[in-house]
C-alpha positions as CSV (number, residue, x, y, z in Angstrom):
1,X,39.7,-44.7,-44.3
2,X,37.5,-42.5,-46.2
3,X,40.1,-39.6,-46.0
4,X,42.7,-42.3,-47.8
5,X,40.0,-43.0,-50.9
6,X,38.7,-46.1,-49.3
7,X,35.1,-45.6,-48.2
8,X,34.5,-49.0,-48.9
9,X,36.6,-50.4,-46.6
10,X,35.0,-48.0,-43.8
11,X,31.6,-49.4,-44.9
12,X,33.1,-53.0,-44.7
13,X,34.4,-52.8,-41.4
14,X,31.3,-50.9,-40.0
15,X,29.0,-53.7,-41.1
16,X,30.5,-55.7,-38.4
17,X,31.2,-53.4,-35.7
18,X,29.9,-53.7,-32.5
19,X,31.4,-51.5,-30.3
20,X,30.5,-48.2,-32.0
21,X,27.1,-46.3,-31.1
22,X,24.5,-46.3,-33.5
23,X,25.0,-42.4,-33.7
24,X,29.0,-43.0,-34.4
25,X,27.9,-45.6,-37.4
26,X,25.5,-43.3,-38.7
27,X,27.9,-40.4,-39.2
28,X,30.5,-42.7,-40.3
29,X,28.6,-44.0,-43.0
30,X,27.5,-40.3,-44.0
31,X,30.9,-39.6,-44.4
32,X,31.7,-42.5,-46.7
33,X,28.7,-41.4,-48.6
34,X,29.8,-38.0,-49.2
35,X,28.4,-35.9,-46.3
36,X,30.7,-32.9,-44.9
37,X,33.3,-33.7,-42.1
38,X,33.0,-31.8,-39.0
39,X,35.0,-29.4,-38.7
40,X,37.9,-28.9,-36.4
41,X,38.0,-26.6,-33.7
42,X,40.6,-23.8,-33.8
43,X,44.2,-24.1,-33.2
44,X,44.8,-22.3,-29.3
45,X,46.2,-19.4,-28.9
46,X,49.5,-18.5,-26.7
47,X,47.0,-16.4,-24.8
48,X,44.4,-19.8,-24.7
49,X,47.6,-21.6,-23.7
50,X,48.7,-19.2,-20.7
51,X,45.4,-19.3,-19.4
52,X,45.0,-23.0,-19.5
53,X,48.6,-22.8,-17.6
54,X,47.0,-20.5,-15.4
55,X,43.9,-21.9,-14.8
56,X,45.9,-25.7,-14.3
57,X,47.7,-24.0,-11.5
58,X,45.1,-22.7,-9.4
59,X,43.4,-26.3,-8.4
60,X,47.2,-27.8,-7.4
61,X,47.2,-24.5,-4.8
62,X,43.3,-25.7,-3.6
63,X,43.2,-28.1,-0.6
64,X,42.7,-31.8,-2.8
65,X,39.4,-32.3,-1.4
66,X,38.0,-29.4,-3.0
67,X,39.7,-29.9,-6.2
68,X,37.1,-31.4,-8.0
69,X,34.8,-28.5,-8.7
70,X,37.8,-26.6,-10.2
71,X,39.2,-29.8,-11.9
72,X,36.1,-30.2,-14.3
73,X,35.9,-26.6,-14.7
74,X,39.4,-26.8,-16.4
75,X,38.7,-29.6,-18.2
76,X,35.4,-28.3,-20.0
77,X,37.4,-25.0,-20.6
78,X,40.6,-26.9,-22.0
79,X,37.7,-29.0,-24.2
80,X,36.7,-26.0,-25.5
């Protein structure tokens, strides 16, 4: 909303809200006051892309019950 010109309606709508964390209010509100967005993470690479390929298809060759190790290890490197 604040990106569209319409902090006000951002503030509105967060005076109400009760299924957003404190923390997500506060910035929210910063932002509709002015503060700096976050900024986004860089666009992956087709060598980030392989490798997240890669690394995907190494847990479907691991036995399923010791998937799980490898599974979060993919996903924190895929957050990243």
């Amino acid at each position: 909303m604040v990106e569209l010109g319409r902090p006000d309606l951002l503030r509105s709508w967060l005076s109400g809200s009760w299924f957003l964390s404190k923390e997500d209010c506060e910035r929210a509100q910063a932002v509709a006051d002015g503060a700096p967005r976050r900024s986004l993470p860089p666009t992956p690479t087709e060598e980030d892309i392989a490798a997240l390929a890669e690394a995907h298809a190494e847990p479907l060759r691991t036995p399923r019950a010791r998937r799980q190790g490898p599974t979060e290890e993919l996903i924190q490197q895929a957050a990243a």
